[in-house]
N, C-alpha and C positions, 0 to 999 in steps of 0.2 A: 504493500500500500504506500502512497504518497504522502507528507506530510500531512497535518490537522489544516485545516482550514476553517475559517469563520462563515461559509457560505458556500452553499453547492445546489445545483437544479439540477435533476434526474429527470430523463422524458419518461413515458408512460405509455407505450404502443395501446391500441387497439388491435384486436382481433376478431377474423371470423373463421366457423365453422366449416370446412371446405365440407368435409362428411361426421356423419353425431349417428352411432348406432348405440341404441338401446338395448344390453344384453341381460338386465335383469337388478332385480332387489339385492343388495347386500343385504349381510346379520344385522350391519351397524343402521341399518337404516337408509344410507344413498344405496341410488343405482351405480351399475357398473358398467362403465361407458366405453366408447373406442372411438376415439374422433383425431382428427386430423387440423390442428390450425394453423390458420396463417397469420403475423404478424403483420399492420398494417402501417402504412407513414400516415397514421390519423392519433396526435398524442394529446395526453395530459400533460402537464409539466408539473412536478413536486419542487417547492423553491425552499429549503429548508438555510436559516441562518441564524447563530447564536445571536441574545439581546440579552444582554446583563441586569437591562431595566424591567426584562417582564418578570412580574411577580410568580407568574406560574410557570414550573419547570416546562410547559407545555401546553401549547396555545396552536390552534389549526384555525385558518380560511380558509373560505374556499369564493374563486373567483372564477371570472374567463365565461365564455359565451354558454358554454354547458350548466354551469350551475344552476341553480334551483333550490327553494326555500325546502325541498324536502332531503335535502343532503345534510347530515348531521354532522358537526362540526366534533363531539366528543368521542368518548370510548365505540361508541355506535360505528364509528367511520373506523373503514379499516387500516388508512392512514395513520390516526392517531394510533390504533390499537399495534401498528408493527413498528411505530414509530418508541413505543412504551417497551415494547417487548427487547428491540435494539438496545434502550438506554440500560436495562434488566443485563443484559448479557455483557454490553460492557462493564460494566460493575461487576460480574461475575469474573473477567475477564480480571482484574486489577487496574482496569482503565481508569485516572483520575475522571470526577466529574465535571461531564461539560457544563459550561454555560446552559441557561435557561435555550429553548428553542422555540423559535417560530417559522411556524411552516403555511406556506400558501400553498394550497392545491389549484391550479389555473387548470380549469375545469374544458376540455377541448369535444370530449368524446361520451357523446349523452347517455345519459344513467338507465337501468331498468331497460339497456337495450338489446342484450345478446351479446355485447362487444368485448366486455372485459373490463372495463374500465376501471373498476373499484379493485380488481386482481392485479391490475399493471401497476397499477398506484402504491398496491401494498409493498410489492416488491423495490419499486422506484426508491420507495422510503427508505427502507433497506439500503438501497446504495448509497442514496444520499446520507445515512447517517455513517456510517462505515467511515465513507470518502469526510465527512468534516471531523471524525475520531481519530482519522488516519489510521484505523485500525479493522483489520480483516475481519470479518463475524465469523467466516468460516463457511465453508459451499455449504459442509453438510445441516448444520444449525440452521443456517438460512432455508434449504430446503425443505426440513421438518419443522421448522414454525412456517414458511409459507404454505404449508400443507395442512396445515391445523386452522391457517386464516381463510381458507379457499379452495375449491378445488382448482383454478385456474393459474393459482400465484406460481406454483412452482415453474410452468412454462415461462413466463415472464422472468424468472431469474438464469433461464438456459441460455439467456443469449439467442436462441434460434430465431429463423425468418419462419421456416415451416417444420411442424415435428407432430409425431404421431403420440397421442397422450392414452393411456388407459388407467385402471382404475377408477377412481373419483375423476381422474385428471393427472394425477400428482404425480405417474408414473410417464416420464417424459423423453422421449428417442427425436434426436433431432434428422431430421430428412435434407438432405441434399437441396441447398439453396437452389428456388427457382426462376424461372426465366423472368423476364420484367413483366409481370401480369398488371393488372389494373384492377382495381376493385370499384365497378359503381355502387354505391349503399344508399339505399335509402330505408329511412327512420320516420314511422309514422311518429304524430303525437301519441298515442295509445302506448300504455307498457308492461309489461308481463312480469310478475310476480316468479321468481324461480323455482320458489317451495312450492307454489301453485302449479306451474307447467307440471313438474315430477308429480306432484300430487295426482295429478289426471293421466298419468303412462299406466297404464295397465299390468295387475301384480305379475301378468306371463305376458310380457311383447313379442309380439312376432318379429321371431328376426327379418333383418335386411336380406335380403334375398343374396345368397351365398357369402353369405357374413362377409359382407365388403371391407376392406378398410384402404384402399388405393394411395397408398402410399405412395404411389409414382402417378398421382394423378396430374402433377403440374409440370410432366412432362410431357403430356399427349397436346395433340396441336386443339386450338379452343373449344371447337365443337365435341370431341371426345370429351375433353375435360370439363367443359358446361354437364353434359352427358351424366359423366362420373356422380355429379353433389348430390347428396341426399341427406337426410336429419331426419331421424325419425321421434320429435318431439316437435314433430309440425303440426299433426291431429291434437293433442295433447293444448298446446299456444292454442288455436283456434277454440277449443273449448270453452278455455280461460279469455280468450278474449273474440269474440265474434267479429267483431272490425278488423280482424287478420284476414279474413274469409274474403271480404270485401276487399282487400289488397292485393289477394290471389286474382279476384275478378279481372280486376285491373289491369294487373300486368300480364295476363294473359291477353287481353283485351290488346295490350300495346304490342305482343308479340314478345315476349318476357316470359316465358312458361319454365327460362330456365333459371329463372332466379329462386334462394334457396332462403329461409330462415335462418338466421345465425343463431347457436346456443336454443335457450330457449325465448326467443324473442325480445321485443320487437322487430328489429330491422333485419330488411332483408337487401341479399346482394346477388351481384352478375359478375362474373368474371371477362376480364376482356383484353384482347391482346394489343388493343388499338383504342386509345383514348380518347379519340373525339368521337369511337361510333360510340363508348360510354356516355358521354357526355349529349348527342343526340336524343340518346333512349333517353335523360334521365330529365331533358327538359319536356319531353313526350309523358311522360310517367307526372312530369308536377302541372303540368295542363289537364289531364284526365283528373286528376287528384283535387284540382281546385274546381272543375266541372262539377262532383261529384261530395264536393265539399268532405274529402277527407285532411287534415291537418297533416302538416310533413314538419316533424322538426328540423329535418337534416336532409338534403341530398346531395351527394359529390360523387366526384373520381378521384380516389387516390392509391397511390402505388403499394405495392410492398415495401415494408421498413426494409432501411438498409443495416439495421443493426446496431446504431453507434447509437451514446449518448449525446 
């Protein structure tokens, strides 16, 4: 590690679900998943910097065009919560204590969407405290508390663009960086509840048809790889929230039938090898949408993370 520093900002990728198979109920209560994500260049930003003048060891914001009165600024957020759990292990550690810290979470990648965002964040923390202790937490600490914070944090700490996760998630193989894909996303207003979506999979799912998991799905040329996606927590989304339904119409409607739910919802994306037919479809898609007076928090094109901070 590099020296302490008084201030450091960790990005926060997004992600979507290229493929989400549902293979069944654990003991513990989750299912037991097999999904495929991909990192995306759509972040958060975690701005973490010691202030000697705040009274509380620990003080969170949250800003930036995403945020929303319903994003909990305390133990609730899982920001603050791996933010508490770092300052625990340095202490553990013999690390002197730091300065009081405040942390701005600059909110980029909309909440309650499928994306990750609250997972990226957790892990981002993590860097960012480490990087101003100038002290290493340790891969493997990091990965069993980002594993206890989420199913999704662990990927987020891999470093990878695209990796095959099973278990909860936590079990993480990184895949062969791929081509320069594009991802159009769009993000109804509506938002889906994750205990909810699960809630409504079925105690026996029918598998995916020949238990997929296409690992090398982002090297077939588009149309195979549109072809490949699938999530089966897409019946499930739709139950919990009925205006998914009316999304599917839509972008069928547009000629979009390959676009997939990410996670368990809300937004949904296309893979694309060429950015401006993304960007075509995706002002096609917010013309139908306003026709029909459905709410879009978010529509873009954006690439695959390149990886870096």
């Amino acid at each position: 590690m590099s020296a302490a520093r008084n201030s450091h900002t960790a990005l926060a990728p997004a992600k979507v679900n290229l493929t989400l198979e549902v293979l069944g109920r654990r003991p513990d209560g989750f299912h037991e998943l097999r999904t495929v994500l991909l990192a995306l260049d759509l972040c958060d930003r975690v701005h973490v910097r010691c202030d000697s003048r705040q009274e509380s060891p620990l003080q969170l914001c949250v800003t930036g065009p995403a945020a929303s009165e319903d994003i909990p600024t305390d133990e609730r957020n899982l920001v603050h919560r791996a933010a508490q759990l770092a300052l625990t292990r340095l202490a553990d550690m013999g690390t002197a204590p730091l300065p009081p810290l405040c942390i701005e979470l600059e909110k980029h990648v909309p909440s309650q969407a499928g994306l990750g965002g609250g997972s990226s964040d957790a892990a981002a923390t993590l860097r960012a405290v480490q990087a101003i202790a100038g002290r290493d937490l340790g891969r493997e600490w990091r990965q069993e508390t980002l594993a206890e914070l989420g199913s999704d944090c662990v990927f987020f700490d891999a470093g990878a663009v695209v990796a095959l996760c099973e278990g909860r998630g936590e079990r993480v193989r990184a895949l062969p960086a791929p081509h320069q894909w594009n991802v159009a996303l769009v993000v109804p207003e509506v938002t889906c509840s994750t205990a909810e979506v699960f809630g409504h999979v079925p105690s026996a799912p029918v598998p995916s048809s020949a238990a997929r998991s296409h690992t090398d799905l982002l090297a077939q040329d588009p149309a195979a790889a549109r072809d490949s996606l699938f999530n089966d927590l897409e019946s499930a989304a739709r139950e919990v929230e009925p205006l998914l339904g009316a999304w599917t119409d839509l972008l069928s409607e547009a000629g979009l039938d390959h676009y997939r739910l990410t996670g368990s919802g809300s937004s949904l994306f296309g893979l694309y090898a060429d950015p401006e037919e993304a960007q075509w479809d995706l002002a096609a898609v917010s013309h139908l949408a306003t026709e029909r007076g459905l709410g879009v928090r978010l529509a873009c094109c954006v690439p695959c993370w390149s990886g870096k901070d």
